[in-house]
CHARMM-style PDB file with segment names, atoms N, HN, CA, C and O in Angstrom:
ATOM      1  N   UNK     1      -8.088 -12.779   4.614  1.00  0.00      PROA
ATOM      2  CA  UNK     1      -9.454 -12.293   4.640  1.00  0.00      PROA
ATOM      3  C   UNK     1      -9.481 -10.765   4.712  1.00  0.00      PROA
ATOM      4  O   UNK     1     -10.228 -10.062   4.031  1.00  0.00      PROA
ATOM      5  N   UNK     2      -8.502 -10.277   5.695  1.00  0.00      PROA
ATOM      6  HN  UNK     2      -7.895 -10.847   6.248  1.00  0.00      PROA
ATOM      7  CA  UNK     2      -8.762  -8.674   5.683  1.00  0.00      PROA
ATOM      8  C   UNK     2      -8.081  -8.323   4.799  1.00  0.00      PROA
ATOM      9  O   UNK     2      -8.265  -7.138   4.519  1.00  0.00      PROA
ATOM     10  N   UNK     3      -7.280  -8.870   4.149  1.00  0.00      PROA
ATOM     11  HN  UNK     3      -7.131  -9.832   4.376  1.00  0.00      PROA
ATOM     12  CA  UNK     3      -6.221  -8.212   2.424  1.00  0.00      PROA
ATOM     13  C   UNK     3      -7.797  -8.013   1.537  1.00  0.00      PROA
ATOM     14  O   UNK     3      -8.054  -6.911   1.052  1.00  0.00      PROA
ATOM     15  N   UNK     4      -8.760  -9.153   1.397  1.00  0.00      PROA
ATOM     16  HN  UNK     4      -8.551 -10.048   1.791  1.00  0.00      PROA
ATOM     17  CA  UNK     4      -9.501  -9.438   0.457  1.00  0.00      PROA
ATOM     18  C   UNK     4     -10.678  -8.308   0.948  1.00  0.00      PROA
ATOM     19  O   UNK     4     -11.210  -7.726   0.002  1.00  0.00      PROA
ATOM     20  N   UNK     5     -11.017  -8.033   1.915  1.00  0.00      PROA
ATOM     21  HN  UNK     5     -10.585  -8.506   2.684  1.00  0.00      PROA
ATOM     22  CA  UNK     5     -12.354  -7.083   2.048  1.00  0.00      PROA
ATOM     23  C   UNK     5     -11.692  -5.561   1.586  1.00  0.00      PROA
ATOM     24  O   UNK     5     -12.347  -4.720   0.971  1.00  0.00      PROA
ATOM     25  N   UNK     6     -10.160  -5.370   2.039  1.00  0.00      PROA
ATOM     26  HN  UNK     6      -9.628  -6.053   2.539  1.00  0.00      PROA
ATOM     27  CA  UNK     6      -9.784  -3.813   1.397  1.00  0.00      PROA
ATOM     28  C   UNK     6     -10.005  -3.972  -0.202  1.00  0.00      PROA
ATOM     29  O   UNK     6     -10.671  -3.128  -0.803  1.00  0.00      PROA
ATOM     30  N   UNK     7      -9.468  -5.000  -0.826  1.00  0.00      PROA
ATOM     31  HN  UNK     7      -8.928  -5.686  -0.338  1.00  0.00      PROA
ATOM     32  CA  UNK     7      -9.621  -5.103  -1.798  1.00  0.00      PROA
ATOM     33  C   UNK     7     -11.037  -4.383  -2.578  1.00  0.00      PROA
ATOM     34  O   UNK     7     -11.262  -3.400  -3.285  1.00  0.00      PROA
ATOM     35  N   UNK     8     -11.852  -5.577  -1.947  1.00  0.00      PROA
ATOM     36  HN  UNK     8     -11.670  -6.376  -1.373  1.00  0.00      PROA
ATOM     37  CA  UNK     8     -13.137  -5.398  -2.210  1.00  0.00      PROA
ATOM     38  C   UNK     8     -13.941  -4.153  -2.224  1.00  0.00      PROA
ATOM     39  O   UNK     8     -14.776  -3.723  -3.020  1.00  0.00      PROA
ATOM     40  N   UNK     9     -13.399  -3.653  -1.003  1.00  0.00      PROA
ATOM     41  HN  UNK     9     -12.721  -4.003  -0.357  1.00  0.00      PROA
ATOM     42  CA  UNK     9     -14.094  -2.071  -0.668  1.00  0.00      PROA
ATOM     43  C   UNK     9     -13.376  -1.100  -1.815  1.00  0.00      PROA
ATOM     44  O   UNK     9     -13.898  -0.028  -2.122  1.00  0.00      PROA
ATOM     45  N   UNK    10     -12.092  -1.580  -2.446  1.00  0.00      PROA
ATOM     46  HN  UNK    10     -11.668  -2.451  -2.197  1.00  0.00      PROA
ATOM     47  CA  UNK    10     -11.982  -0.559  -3.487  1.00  0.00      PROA
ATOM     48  C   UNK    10     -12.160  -0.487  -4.903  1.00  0.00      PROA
ATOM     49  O   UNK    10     -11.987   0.389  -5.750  1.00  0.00      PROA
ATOM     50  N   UNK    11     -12.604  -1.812  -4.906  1.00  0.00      PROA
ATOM     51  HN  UNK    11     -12.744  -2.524  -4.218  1.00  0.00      PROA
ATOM     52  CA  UNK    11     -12.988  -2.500  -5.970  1.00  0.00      PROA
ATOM     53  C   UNK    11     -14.640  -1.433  -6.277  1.00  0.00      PROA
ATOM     54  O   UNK    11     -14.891  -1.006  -7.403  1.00  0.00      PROA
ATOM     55  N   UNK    12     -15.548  -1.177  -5.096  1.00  0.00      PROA
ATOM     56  HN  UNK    12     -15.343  -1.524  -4.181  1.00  0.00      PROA
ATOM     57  CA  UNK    12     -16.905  -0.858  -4.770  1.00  0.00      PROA
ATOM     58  C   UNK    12     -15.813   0.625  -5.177  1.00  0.00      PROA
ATOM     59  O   UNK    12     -15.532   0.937  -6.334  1.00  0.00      PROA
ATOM     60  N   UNK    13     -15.507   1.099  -4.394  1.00  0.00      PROA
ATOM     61  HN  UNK    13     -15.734   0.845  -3.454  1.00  0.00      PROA
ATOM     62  CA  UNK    13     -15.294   2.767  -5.101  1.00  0.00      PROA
ATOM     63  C   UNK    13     -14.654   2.854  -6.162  1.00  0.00      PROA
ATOM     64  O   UNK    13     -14.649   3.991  -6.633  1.00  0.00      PROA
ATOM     65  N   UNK    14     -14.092   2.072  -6.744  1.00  0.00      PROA
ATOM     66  HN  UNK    14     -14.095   1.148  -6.361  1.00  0.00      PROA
ATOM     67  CA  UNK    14     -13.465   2.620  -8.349  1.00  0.00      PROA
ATOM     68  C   UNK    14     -14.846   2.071  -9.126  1.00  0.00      PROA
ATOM     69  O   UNK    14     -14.801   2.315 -10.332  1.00  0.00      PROA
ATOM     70  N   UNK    15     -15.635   1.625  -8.844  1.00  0.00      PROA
ATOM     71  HN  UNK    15     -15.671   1.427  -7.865  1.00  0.00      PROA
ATOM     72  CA  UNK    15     -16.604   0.750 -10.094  1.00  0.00      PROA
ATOM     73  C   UNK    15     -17.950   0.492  -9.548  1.00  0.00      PROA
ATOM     74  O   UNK    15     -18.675  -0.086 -10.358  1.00  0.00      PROA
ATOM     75  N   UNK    16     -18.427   0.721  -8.547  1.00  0.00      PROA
ATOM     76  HN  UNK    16     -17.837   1.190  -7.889  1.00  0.00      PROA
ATOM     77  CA  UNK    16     -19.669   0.348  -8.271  1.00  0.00      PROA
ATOM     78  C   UNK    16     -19.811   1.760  -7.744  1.00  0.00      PROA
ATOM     79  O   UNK    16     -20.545   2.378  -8.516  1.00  0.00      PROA
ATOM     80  N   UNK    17     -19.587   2.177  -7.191  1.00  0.00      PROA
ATOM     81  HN  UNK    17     -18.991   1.676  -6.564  1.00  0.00      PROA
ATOM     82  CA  UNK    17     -19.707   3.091  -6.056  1.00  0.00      PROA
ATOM     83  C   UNK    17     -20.740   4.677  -6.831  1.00  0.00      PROA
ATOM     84  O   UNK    17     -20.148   5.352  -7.672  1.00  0.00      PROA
ATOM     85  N   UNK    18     -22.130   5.056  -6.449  1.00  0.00      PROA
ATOM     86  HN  UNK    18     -22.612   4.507  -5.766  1.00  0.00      PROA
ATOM     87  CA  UNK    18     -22.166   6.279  -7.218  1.00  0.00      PROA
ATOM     88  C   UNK    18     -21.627   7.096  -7.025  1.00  0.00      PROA
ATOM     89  O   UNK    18     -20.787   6.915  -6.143  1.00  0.00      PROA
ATOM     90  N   UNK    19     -21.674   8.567  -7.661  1.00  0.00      PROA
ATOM     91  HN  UNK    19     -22.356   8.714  -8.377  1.00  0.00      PROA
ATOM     92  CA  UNK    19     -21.135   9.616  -7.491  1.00  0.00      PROA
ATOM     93  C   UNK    19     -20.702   9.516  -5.427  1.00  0.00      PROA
ATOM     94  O   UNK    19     -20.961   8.763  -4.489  1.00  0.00      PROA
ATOM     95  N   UNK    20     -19.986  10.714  -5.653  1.00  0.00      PROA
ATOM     96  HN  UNK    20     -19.776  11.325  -6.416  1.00  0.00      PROA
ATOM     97  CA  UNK    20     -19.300  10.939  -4.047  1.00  0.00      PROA
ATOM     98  C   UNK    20     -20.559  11.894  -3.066  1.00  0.00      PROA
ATOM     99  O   UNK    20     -20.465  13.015  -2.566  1.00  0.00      PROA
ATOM    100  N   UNK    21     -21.390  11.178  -3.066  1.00  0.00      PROA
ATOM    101  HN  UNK    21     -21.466  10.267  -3.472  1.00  0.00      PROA
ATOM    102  CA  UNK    21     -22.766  11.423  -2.036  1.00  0.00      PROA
ATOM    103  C   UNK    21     -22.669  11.309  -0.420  1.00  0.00      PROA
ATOM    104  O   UNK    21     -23.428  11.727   0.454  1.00  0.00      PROA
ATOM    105  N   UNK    22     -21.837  10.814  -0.373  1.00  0.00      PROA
ATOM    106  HN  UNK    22     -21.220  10.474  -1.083  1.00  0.00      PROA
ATOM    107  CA  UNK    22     -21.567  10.379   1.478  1.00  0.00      PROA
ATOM    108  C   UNK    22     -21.934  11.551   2.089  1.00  0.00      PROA
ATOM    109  O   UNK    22     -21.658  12.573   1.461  1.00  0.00      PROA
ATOM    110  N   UNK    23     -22.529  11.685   3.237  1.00  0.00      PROA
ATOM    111  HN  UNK    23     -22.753  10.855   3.748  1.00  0.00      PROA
ATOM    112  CA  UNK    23     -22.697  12.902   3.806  1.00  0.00      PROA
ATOM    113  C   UNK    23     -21.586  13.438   4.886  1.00  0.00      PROA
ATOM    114  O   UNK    23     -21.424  14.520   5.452  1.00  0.00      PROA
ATOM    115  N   UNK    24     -20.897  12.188   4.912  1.00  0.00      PROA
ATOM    116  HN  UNK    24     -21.028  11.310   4.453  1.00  0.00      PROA
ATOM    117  CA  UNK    24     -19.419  12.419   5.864  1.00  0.00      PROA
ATOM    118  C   UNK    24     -18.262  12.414   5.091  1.00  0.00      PROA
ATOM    119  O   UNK    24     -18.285  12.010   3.928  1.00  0.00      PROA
ATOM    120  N   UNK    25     -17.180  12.855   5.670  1.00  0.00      PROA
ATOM    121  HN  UNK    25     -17.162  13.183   6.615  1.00  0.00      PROA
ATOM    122  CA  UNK    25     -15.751  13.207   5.578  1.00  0.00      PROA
ATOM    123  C   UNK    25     -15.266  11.729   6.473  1.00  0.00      PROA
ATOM    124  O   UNK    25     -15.893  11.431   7.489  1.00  0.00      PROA
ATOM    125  N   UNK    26     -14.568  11.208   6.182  1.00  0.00      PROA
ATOM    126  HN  UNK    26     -14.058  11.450   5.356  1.00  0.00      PROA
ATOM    127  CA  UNK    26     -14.186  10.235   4.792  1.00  0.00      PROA
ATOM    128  C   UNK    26     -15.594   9.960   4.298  1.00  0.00      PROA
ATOM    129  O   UNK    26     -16.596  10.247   4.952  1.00  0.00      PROA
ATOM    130  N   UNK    27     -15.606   9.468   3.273  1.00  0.00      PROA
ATOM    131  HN  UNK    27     -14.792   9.234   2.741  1.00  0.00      PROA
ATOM    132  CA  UNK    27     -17.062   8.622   2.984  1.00  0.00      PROA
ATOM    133  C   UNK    27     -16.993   7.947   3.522  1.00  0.00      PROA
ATOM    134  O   UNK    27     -15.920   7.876   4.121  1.00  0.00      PROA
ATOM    135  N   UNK    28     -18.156   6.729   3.833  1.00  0.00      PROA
ATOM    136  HN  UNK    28     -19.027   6.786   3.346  1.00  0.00      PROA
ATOM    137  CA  UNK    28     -18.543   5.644   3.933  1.00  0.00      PROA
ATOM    138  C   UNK    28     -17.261   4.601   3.667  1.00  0.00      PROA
ATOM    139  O   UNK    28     -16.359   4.186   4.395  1.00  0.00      PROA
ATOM    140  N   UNK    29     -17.560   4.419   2.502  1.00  0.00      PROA
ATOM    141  HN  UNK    29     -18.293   4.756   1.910  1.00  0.00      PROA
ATOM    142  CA  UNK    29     -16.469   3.447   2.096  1.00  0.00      PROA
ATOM    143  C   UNK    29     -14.834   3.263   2.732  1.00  0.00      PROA
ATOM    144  O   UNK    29     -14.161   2.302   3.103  1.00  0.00      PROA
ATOM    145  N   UNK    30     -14.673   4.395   2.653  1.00  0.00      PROA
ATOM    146  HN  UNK    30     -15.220   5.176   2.351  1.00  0.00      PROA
ATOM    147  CA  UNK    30     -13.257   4.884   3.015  1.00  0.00      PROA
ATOM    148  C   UNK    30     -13.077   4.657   4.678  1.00  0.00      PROA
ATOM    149  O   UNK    30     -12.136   4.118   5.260  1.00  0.00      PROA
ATOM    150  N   UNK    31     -14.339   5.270   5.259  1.00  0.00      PROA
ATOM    151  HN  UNK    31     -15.104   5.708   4.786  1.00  0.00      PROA
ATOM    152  CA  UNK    31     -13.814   5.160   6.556  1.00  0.00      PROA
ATOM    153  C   UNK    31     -14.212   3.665   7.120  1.00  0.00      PROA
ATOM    154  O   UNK    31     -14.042   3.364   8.302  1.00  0.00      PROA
ATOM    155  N   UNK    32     -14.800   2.694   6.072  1.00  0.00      PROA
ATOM    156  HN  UNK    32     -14.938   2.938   5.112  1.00  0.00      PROA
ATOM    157  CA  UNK    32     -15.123   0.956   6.584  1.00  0.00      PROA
ATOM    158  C   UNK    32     -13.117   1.135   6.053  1.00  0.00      PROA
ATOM    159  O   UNK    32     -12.165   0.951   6.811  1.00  0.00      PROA
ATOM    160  N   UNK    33     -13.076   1.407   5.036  1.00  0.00      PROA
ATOM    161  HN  UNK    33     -13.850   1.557   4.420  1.00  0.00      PROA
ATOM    162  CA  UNK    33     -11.456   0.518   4.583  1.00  0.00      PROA
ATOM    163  C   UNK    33     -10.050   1.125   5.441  1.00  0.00      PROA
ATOM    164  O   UNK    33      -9.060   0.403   5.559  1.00  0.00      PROA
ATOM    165  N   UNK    34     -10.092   2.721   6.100  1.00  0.00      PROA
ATOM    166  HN  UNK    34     -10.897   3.307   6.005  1.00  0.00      PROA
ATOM    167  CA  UNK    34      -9.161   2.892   7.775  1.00  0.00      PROA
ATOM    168  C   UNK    34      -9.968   2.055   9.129  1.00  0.00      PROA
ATOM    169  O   UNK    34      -9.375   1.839  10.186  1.00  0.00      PROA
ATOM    170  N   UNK    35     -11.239   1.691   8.908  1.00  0.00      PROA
ATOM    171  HN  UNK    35     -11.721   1.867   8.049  1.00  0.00      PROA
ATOM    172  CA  UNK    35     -11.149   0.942   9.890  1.00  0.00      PROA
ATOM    173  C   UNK    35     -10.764  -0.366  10.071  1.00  0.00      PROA
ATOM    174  O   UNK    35     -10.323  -0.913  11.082  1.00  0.00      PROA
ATOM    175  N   UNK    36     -11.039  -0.913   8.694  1.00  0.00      PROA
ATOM    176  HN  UNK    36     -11.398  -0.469   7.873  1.00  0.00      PROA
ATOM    177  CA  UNK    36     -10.796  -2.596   8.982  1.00  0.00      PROA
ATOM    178  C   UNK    36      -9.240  -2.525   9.146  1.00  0.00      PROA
ATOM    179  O   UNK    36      -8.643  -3.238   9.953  1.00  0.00      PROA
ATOM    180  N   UNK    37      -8.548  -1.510   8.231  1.00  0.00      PROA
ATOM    181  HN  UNK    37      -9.033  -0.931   7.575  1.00  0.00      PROA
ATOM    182  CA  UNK    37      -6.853  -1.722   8.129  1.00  0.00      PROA
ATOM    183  C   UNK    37      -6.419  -1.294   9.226  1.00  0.00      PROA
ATOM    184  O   UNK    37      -5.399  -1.854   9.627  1.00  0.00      PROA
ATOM    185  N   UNK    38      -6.991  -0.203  10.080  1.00  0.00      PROA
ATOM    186  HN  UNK    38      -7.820   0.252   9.754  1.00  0.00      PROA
ATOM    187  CA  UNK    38      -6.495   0.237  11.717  1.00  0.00      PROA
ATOM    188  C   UNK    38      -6.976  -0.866  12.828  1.00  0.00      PROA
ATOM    189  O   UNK    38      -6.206  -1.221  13.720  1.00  0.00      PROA
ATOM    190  N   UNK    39      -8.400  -1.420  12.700  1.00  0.00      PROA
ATOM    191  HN  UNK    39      -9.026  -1.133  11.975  1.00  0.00      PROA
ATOM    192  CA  UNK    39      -8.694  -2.301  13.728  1.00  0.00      PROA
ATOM    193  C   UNK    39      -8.565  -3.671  13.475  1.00  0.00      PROA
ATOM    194  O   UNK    39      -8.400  -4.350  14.488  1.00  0.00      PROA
ATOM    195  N   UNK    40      -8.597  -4.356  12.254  1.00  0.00      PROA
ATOM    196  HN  UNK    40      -8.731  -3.804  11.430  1.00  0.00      PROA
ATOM    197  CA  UNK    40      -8.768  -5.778  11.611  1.00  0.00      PROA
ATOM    198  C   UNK    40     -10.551  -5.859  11.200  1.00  0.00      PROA
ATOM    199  O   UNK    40     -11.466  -5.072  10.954  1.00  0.00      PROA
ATOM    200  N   UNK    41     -10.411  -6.800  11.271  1.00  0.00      PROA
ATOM    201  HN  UNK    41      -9.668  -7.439  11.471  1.00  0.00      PROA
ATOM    202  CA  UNK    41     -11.880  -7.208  10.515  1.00  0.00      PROA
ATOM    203  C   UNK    41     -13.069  -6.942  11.244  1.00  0.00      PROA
ATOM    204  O   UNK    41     -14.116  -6.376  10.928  1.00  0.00      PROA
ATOM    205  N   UNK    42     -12.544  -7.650  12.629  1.00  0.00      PROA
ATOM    206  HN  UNK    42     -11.694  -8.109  12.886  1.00  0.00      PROA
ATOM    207  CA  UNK    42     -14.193  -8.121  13.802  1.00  0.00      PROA
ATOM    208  C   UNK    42     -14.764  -6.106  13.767  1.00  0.00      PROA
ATOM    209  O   UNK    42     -15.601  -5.500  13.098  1.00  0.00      PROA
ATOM    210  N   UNK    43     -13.442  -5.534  15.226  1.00  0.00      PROA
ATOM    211  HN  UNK    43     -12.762  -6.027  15.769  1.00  0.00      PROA
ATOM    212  CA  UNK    43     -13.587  -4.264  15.204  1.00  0.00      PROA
ATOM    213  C   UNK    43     -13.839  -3.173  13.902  1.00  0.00      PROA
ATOM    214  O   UNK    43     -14.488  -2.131  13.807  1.00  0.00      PROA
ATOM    215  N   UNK    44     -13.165  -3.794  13.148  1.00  0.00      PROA
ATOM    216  HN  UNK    44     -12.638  -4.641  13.225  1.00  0.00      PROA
ATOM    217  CA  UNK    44     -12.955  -2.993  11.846  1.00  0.00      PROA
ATOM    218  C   UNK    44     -14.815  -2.694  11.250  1.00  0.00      PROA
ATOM    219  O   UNK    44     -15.379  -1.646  10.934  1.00  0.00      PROA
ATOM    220  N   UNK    45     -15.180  -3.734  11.290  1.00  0.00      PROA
ATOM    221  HN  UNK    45     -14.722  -4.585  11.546  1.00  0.00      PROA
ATOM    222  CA  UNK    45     -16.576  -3.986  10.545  1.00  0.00      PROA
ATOM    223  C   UNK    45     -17.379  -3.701  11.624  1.00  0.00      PROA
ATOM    224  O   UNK    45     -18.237  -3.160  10.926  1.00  0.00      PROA
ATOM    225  N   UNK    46     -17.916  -3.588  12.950  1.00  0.00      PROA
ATOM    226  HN  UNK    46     -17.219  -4.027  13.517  1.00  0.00      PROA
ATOM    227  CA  UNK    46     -18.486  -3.087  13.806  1.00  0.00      PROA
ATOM    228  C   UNK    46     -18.547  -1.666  13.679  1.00  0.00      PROA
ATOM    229  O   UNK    46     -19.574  -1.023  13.465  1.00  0.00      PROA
ATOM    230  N   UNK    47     -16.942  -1.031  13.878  1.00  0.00      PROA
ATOM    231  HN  UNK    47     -16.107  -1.554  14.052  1.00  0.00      PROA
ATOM    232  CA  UNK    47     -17.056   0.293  13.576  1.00  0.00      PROA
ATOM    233  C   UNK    47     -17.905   0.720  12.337  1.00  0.00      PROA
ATOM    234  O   UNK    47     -18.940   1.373  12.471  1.00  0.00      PROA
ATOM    235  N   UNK    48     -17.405   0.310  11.087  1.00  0.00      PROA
ATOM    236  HN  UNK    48     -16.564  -0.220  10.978  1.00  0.00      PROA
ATOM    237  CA  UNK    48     -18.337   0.261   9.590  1.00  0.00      PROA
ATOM    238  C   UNK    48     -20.053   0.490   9.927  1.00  0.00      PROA
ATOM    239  O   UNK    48     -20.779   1.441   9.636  1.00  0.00      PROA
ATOM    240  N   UNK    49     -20.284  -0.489  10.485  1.00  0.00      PROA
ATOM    241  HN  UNK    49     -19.694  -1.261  10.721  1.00  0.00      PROA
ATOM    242  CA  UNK    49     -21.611  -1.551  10.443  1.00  0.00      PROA
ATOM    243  C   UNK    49     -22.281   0.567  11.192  1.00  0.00      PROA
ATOM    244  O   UNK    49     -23.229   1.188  10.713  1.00  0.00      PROA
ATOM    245  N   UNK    50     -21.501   0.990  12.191  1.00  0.00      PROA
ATOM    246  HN  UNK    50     -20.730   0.486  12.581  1.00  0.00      PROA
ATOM    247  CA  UNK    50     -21.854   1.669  13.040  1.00  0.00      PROA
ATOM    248  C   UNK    50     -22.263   2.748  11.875  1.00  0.00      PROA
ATOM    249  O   UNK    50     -23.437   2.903  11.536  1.00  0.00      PROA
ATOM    250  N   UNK    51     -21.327   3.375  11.380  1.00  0.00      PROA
ATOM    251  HN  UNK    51     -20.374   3.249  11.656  1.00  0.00      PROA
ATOM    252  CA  UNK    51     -20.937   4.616  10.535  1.00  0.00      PROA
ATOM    253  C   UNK    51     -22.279   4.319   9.779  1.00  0.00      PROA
ATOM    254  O   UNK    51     -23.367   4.808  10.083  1.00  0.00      PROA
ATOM    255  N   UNK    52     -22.052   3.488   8.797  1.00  0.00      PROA
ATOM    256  HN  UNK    52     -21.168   3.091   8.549  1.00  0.00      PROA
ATOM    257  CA  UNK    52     -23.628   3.387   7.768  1.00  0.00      PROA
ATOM    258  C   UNK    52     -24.876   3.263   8.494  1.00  0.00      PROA
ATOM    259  O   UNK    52     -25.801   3.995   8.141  1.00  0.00      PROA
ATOM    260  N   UNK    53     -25.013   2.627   9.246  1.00  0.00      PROA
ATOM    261  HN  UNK    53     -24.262   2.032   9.532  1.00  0.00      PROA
ATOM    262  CA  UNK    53     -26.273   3.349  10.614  1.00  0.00      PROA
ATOM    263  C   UNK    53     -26.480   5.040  10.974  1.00  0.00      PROA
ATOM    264  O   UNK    53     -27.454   5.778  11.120  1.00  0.00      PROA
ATOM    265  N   UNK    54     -24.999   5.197  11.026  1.00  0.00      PROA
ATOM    266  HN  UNK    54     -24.208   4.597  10.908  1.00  0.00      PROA
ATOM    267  CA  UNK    54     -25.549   6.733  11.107  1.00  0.00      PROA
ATOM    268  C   UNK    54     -25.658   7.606  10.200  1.00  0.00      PROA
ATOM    269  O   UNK    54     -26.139   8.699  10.498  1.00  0.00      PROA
ATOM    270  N   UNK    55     -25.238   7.335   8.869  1.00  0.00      PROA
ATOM    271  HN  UNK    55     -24.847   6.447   8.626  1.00  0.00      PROA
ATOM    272  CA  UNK    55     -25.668   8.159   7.727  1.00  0.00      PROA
ATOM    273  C   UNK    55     -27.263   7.679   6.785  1.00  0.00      PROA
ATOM    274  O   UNK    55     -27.629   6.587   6.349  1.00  0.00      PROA
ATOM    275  N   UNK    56     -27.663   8.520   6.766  1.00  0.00      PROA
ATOM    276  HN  UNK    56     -27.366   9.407   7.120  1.00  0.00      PROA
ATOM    277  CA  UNK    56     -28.701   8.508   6.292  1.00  0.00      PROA
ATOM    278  C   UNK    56     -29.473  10.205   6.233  1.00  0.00      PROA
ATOM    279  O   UNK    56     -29.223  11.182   6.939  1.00  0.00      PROA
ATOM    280  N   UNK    57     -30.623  10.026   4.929  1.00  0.00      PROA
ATOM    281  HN  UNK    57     -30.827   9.233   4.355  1.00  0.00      PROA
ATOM    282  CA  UNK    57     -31.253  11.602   5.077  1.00  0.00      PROA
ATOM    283  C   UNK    57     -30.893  12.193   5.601  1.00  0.00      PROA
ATOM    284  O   UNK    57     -29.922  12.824   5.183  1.00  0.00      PROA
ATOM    285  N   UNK    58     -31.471  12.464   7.079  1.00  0.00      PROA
ATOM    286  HN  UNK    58     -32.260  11.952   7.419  1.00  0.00      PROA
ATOM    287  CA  UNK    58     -31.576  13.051   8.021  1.00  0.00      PROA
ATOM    288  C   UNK    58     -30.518  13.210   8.889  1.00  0.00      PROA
ATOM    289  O   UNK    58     -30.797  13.899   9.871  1.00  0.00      PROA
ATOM    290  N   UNK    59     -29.147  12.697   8.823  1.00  0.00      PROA
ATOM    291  HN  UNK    59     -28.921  12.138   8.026  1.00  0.00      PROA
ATOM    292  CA  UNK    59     -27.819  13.306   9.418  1.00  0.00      PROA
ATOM    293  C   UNK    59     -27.330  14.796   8.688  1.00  0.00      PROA
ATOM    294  O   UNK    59     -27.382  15.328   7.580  1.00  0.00      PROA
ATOM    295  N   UNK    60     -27.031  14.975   9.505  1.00  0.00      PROA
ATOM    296  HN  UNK    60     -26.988  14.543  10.406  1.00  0.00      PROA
ATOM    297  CA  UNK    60     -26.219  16.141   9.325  1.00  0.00      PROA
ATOM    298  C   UNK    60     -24.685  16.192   8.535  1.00  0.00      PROA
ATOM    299  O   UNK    60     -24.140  17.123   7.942  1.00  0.00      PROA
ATOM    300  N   UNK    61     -24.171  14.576   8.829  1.00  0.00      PROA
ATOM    301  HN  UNK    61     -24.614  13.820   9.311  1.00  0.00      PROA
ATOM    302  CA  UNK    61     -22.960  14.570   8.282  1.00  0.00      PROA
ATOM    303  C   UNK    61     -21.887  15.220   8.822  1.00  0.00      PROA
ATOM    304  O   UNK    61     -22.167  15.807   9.867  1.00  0.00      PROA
ATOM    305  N   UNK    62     -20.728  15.314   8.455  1.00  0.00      PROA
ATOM    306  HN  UNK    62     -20.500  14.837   7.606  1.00  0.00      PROA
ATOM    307  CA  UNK    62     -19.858  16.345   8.695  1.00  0.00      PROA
ATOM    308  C   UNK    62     -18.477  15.372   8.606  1.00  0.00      PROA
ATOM    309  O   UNK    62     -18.511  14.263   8.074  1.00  0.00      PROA
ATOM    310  N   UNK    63     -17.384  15.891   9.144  1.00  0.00      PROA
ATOM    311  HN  UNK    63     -17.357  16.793   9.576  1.00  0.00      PROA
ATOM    312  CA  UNK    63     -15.818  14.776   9.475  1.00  0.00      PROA
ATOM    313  C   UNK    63     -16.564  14.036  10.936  1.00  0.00      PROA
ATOM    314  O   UNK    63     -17.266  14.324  11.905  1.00  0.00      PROA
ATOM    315  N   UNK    64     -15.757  12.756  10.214  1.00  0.00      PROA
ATOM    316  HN  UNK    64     -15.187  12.523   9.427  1.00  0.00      PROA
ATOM    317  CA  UNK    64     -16.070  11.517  11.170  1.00  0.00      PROA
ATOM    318  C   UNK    64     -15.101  11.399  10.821  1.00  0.00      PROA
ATOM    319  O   UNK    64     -15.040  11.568   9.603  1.00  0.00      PROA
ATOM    320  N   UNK    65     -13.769  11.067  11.486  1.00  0.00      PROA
ATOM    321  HN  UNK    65     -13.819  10.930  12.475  1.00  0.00      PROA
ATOM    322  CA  UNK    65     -12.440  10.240  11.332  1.00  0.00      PROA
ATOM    323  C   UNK    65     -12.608   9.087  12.457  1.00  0.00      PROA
ATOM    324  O   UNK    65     -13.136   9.274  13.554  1.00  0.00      PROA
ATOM    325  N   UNK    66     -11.977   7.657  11.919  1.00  0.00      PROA
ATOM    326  HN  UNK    66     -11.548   7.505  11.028  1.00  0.00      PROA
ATOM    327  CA  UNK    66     -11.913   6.845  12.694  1.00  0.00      PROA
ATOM    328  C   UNK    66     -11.846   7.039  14.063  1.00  0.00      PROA
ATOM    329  O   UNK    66     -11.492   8.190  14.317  1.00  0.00      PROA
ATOM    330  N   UNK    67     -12.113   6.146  15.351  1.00  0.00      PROA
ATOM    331  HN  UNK    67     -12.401   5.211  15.145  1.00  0.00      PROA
ATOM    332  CA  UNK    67     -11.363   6.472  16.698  1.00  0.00      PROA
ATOM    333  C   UNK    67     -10.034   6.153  16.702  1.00  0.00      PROA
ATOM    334  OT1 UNK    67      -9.351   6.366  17.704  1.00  0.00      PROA
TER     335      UNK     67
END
C-alpha cells in the first residue's frame, strides 16, 4: 500500500500536477511523498493532510521540511 501511494504521488507530479505553484519548499506533493516514505502511511498522510491545510492564498509559504 505505501509502495503504491509513492507511486501514485509521482505519477500526480510527472502528469497531472500544474505548473510548480506550491507556495512551500518542498511542494506539496513532495513533502506528502518524504512523509509517507519517512513516517509510513497513517503518520505519513496526517502529516500531508496537515501541510495542504496550511497552504493556501493567504500563507506566506516558505521551507517546510518534514519533522
Amino acid at each position: 500500500m505505501k509502495k503504491f501511494l509513492l507511486v501514485a504521488i509521482r505519477f500526480y507530479q510527472k502528469y497531472l500536477s500544474p505548473d510548480r505553484a506550491c507556495r512551500f519548499i518542498p511542494s506539496c506533493s513532495e513533502y506528502s511523498y518524504q512523509a509517507i516514505e519517512k513516517y509510513g502511511i497513517i503518520q505519513g498522510l496526517w502529516l500531508s493532510f496537515c501541510r495542504i491545510v496550511r497552504c493556501h492564498p493567504f500563507s506566506k509559504g516558505g521551507i517546510d521540511e518534514i519533522p
